[in-house]
PDB file of N, CA, C and O in Angstrom:
ATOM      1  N   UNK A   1      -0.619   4.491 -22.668  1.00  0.00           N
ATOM      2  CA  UNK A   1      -1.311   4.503 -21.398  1.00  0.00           C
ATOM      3  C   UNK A   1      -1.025   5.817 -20.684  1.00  0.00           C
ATOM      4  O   UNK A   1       0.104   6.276 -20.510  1.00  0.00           O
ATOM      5  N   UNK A   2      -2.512   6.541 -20.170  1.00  0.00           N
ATOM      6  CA  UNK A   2      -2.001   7.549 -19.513  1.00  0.00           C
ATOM      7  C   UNK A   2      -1.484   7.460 -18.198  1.00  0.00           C
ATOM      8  O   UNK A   2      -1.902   6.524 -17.516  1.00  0.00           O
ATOM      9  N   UNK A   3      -0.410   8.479 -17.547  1.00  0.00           N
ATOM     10  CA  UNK A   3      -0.411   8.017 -15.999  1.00  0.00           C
ATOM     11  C   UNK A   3      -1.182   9.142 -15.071  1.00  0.00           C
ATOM     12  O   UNK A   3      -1.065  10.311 -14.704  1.00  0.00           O
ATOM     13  N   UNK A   4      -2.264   7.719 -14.911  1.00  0.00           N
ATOM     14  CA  UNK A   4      -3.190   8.506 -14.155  1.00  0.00           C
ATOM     15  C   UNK A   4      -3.476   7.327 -12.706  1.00  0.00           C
ATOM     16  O   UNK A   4      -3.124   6.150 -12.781  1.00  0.00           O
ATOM     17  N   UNK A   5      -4.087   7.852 -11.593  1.00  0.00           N
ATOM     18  CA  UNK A   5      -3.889   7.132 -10.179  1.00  0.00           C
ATOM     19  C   UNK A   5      -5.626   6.262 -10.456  1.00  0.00           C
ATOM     20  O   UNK A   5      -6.753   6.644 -10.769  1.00  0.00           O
ATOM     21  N   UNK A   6      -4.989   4.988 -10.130  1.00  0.00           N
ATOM     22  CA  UNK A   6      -6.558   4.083 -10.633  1.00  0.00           C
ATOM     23  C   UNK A   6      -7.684   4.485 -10.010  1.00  0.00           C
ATOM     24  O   UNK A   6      -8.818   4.607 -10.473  1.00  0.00           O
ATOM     25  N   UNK A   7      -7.032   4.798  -8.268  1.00  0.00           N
ATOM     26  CA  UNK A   7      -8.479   5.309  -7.186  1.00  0.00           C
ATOM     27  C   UNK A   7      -8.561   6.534  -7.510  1.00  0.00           C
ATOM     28  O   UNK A   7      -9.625   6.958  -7.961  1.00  0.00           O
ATOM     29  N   UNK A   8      -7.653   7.220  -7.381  1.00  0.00           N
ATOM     30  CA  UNK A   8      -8.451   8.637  -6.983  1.00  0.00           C
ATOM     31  C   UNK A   8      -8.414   9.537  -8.272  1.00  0.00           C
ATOM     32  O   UNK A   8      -8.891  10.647  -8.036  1.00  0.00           O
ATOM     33  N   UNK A   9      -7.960   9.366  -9.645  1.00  0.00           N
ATOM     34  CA  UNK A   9      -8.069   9.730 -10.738  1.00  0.00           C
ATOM     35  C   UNK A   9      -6.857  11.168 -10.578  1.00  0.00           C
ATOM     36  O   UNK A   9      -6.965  12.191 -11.253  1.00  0.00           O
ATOM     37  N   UNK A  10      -6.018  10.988  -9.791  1.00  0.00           N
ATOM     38  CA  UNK A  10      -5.018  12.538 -10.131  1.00  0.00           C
ATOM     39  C   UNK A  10      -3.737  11.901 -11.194  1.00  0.00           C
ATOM     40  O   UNK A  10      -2.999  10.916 -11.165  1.00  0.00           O
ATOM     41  N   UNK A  11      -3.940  13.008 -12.071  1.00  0.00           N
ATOM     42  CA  UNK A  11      -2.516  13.279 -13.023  1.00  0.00           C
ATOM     43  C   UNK A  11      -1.966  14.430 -13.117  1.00  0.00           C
ATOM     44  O   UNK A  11      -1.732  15.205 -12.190  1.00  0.00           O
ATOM     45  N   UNK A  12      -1.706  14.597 -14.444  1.00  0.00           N
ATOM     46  CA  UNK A  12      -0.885  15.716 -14.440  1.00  0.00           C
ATOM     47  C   UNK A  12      -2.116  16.972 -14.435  1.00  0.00           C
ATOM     48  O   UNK A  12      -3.296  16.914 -14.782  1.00  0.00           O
ATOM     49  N   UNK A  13      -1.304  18.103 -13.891  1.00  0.00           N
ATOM     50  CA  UNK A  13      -1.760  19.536 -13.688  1.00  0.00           C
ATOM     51  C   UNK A  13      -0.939  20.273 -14.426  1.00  0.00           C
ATOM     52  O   UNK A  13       0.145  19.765 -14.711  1.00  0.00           O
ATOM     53  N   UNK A  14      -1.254  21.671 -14.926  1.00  0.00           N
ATOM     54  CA  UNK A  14      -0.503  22.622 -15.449  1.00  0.00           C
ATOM     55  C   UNK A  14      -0.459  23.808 -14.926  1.00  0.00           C
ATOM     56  O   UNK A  14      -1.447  24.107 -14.255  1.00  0.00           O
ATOM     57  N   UNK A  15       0.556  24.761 -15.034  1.00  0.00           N
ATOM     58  CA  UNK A  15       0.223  26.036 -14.323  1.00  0.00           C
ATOM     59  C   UNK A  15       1.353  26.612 -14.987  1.00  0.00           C
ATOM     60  O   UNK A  15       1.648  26.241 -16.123  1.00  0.00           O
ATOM     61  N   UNK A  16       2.148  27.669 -14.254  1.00  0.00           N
ATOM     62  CA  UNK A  16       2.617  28.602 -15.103  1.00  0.00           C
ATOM     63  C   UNK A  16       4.293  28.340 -14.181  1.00  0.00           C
ATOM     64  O   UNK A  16       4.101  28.195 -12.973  1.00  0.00           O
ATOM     65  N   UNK A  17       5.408  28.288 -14.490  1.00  0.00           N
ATOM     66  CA  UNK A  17       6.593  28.149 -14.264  1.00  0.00           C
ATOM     67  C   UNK A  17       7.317  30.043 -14.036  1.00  0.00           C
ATOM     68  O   UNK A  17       8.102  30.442 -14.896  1.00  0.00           O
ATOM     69  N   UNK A  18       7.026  30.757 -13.143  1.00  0.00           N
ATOM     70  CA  UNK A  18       7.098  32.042 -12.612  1.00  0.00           C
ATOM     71  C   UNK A  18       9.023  32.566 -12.408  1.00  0.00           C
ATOM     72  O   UNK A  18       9.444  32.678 -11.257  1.00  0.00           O
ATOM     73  N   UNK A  19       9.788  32.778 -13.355  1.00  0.00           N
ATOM     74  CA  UNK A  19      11.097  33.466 -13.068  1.00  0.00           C
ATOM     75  C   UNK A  19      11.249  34.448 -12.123  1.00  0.00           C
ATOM     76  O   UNK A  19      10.236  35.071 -11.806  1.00  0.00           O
ATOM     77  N   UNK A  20      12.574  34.794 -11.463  1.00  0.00           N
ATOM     78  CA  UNK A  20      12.408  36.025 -11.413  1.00  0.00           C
ATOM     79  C   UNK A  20      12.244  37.452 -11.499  1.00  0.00           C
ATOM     80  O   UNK A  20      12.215  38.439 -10.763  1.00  0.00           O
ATOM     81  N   UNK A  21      12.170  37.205 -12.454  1.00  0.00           N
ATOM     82  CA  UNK A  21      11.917  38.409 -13.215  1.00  0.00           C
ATOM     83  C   UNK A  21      10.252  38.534 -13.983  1.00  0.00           C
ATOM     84  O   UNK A  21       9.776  39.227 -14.882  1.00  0.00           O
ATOM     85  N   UNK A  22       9.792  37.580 -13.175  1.00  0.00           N
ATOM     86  CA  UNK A  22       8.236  37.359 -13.622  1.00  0.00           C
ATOM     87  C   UNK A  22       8.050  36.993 -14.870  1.00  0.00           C
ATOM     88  O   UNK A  22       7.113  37.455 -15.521  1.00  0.00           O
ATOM     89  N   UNK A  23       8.880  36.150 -15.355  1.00  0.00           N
ATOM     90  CA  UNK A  23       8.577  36.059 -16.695  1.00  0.00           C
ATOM     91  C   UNK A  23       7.532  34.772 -16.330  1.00  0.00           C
ATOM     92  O   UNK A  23       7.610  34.148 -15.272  1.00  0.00           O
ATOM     93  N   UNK A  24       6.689  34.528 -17.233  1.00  0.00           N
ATOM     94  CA  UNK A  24       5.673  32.968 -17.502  1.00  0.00           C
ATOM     95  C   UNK A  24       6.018  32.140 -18.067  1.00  0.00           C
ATOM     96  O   UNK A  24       6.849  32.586 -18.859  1.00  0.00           O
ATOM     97  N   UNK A  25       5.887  30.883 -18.218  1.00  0.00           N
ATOM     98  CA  UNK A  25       6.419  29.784 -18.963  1.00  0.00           C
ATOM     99  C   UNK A  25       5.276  29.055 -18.526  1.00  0.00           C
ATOM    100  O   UNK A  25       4.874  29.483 -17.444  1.00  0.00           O
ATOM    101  N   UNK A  26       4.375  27.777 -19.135  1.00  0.00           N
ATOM    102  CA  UNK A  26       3.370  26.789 -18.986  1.00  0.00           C
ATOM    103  C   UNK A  26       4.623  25.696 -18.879  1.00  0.00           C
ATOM    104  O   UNK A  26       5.524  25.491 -19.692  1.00  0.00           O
ATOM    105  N   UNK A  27       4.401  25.157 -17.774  1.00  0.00           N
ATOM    106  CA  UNK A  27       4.500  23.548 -17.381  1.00  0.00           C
ATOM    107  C   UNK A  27       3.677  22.616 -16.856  1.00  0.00           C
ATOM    108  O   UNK A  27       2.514  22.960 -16.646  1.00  0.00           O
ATOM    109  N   UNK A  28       4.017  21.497 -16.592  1.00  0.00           N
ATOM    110  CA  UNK A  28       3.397  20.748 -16.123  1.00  0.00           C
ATOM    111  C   UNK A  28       3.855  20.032 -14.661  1.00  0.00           C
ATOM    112  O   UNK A  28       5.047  20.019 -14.352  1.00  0.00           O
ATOM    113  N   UNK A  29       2.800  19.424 -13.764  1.00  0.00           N
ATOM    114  CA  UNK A  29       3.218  18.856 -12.563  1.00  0.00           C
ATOM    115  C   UNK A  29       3.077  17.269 -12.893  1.00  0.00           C
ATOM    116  O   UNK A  29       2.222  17.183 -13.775  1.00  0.00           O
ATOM    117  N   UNK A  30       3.456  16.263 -12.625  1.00  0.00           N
ATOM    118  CA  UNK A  30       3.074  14.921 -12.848  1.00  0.00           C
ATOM    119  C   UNK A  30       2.994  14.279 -11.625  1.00  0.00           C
ATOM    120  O   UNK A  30       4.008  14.079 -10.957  1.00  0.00           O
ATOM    121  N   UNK A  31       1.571  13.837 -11.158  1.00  0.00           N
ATOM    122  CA  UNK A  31       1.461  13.111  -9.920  1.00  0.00           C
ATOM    123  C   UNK A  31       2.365  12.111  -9.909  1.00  0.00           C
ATOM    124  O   UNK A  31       2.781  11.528 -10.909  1.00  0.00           O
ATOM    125  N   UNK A  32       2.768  11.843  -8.451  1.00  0.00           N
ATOM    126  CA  UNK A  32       3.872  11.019  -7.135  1.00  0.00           C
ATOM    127  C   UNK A  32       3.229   9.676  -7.836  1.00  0.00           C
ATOM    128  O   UNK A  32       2.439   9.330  -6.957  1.00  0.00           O
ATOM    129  N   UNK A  33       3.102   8.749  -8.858  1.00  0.00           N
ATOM    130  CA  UNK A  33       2.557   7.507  -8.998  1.00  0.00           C
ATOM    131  C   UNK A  33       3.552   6.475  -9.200  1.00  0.00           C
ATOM    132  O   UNK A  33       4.535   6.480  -9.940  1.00  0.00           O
ATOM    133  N   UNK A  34       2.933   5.208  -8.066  1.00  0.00           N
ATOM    134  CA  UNK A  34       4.022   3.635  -8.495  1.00  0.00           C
ATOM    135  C   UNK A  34       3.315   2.740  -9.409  1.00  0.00           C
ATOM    136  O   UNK A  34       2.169   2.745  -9.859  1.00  0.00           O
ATOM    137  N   UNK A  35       3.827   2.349  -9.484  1.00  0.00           N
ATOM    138  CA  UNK A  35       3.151   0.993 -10.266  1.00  0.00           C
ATOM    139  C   UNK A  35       3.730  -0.129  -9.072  1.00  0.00           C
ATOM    140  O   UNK A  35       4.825  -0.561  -8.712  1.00  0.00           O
ATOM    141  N   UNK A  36       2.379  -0.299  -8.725  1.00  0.00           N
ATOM    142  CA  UNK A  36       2.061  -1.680  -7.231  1.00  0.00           C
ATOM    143  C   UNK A  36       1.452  -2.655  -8.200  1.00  0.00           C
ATOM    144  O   UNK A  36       1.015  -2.694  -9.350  1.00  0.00           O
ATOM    145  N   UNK A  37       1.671  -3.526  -7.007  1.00  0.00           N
ATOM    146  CA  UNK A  37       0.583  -4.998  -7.078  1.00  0.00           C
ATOM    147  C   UNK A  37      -0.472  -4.588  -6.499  1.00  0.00           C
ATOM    148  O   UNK A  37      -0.169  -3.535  -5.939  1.00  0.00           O
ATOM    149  N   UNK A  38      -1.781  -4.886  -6.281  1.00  0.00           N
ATOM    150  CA  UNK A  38      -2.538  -4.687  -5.614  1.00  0.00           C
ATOM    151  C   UNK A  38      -3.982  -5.996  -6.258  1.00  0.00           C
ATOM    152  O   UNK A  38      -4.116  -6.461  -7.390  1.00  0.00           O
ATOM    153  N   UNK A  39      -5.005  -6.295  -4.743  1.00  0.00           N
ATOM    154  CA  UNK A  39      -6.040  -7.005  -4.736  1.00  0.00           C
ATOM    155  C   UNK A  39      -6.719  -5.916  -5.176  1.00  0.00           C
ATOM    156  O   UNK A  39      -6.755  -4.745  -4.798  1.00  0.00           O
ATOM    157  N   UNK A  40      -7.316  -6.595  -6.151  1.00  0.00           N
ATOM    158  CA  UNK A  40      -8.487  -6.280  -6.632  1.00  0.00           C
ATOM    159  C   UNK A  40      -9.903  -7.699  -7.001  1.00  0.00           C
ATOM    160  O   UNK A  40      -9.816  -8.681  -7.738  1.00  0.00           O
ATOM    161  N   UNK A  41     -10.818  -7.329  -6.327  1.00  0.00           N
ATOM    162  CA  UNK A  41     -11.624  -8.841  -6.607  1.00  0.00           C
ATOM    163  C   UNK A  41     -11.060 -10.094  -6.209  1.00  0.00           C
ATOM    164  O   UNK A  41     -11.907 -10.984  -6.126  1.00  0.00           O
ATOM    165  N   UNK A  42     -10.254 -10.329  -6.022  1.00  0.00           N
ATOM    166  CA  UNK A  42      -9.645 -11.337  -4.381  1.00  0.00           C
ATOM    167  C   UNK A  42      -8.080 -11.618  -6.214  1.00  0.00           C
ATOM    168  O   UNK A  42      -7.229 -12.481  -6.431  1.00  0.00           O
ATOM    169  N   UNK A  43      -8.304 -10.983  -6.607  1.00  0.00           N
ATOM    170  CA  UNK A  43      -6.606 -11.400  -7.856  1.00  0.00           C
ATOM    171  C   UNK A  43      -5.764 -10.009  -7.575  1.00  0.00           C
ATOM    172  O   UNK A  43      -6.032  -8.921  -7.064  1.00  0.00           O
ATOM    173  N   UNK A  44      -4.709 -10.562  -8.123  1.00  0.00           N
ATOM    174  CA  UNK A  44      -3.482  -9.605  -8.184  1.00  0.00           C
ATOM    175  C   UNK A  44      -3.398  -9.071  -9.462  1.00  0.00           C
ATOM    176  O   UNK A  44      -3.325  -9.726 -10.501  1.00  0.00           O
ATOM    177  N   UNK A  45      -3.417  -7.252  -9.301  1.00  0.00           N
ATOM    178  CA  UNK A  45      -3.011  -6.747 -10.249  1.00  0.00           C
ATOM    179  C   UNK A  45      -2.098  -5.645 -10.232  1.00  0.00           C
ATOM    180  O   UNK A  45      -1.755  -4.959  -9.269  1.00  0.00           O
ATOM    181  N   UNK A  46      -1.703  -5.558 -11.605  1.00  0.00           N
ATOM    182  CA  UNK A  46      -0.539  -4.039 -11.401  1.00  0.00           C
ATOM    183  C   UNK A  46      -1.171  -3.014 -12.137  1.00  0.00           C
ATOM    184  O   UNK A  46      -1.370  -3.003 -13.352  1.00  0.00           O
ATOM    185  N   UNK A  47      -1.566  -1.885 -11.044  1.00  0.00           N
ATOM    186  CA  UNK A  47      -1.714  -0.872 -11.163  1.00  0.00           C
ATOM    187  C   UNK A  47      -0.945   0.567 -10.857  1.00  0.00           C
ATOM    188  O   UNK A  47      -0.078   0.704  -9.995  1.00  0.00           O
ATOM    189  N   UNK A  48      -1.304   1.332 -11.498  1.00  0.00           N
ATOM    190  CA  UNK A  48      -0.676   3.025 -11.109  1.00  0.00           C
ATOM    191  C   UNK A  48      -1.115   3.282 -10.294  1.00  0.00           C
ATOM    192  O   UNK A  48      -2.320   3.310 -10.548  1.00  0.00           O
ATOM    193  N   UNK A  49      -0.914   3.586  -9.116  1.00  0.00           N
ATOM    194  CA  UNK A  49      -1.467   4.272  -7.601  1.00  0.00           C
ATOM    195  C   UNK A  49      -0.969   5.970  -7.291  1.00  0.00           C
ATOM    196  O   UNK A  49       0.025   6.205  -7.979  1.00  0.00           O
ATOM    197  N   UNK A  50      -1.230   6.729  -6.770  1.00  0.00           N
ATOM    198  CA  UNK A  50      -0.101   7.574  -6.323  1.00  0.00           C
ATOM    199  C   UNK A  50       0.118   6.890  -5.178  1.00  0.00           C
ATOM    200  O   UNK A  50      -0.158   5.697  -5.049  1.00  0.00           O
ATOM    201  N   UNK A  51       0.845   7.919  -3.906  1.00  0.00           N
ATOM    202  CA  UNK A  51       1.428   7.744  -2.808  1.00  0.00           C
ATOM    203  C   UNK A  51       0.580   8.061  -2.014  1.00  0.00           C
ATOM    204  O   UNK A  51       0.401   7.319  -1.048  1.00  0.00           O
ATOM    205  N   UNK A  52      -0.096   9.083  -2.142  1.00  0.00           N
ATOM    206  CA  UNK A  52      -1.292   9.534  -1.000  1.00  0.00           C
ATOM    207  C   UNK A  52      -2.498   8.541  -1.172  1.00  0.00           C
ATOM    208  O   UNK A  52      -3.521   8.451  -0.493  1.00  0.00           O
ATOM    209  N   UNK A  53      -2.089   7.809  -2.285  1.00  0.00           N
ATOM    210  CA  UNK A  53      -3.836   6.452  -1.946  1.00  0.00           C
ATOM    211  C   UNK A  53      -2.909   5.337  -1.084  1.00  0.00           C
ATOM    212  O   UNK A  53      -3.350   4.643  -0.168  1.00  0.00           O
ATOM    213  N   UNK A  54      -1.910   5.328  -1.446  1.00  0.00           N
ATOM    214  CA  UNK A  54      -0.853   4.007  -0.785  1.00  0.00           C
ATOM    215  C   UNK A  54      -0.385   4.029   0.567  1.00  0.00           C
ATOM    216  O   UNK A  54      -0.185   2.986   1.191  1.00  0.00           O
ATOM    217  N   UNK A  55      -0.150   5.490   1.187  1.00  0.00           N
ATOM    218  CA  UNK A  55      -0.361   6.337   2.242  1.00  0.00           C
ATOM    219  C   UNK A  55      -1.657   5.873   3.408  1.00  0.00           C
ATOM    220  O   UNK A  55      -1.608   5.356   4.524  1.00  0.00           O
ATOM    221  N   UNK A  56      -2.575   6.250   2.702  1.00  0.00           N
ATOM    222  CA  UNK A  56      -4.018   6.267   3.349  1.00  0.00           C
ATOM    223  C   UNK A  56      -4.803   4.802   3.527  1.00  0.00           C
ATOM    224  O   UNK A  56      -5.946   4.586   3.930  1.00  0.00           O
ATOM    225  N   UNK A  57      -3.741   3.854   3.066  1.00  0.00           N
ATOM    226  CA  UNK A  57      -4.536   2.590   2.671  1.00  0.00           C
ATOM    227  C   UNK A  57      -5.690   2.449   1.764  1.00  0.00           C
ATOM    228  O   UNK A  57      -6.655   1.831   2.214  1.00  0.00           O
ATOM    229  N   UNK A  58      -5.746   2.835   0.771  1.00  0.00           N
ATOM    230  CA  UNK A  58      -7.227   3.003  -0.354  1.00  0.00           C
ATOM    231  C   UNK A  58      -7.040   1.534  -1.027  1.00  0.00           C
ATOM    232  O   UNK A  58      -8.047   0.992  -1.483  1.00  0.00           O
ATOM    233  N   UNK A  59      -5.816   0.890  -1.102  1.00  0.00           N
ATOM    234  CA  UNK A  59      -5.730  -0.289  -1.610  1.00  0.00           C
ATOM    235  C   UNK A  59      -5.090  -0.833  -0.815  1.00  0.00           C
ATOM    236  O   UNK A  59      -4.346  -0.322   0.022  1.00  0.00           O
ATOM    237  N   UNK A  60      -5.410  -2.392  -1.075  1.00  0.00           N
ATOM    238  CA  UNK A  60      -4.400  -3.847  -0.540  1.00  0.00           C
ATOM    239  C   UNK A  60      -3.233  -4.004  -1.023  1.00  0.00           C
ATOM    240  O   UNK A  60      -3.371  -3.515  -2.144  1.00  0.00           O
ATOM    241  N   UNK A  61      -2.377  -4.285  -0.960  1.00  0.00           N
ATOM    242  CA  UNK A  61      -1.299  -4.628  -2.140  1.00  0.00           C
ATOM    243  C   UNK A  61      -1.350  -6.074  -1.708  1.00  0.00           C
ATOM    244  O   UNK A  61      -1.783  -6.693  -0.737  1.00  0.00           O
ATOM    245  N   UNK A  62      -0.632  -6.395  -3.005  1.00  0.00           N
ATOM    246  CA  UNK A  62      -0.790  -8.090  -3.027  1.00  0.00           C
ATOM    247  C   UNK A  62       0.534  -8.656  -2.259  1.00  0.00           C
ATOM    248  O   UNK A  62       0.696  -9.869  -2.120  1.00  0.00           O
TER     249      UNK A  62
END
């Protein structure tokens, strides 16, 4: 299973990990996600959310 946010679809990002000496390196960021309860269709389920949908109210939790 990937971890990805059920509403708003953010996961991981990549970009470049910058030393000081400017060297580059590729990493990765992994979205802020819980695994909640949440209503969906009047039932309880467990989903991956991040924090900024859980934040904003985008879901119920059960």
């Amino acid at each position: 299973m990937s971890r990805i946010c059920s509403v708003c679809g953010k996961g991981k990002v990549s970009g470049n990990k910058v030393s000081h000496s400017n060297k580059h390196n590729r990493r990765t960021w992994s979205a802020n996600l819980r695994n909640v309860r949440v209503v969906e269709e009047g039932t309880a389920k467990r989903v991956s959310v991040c924090t900024r949908c859980l934040r904003s109210g985008k879901v119920e939790r059960a």
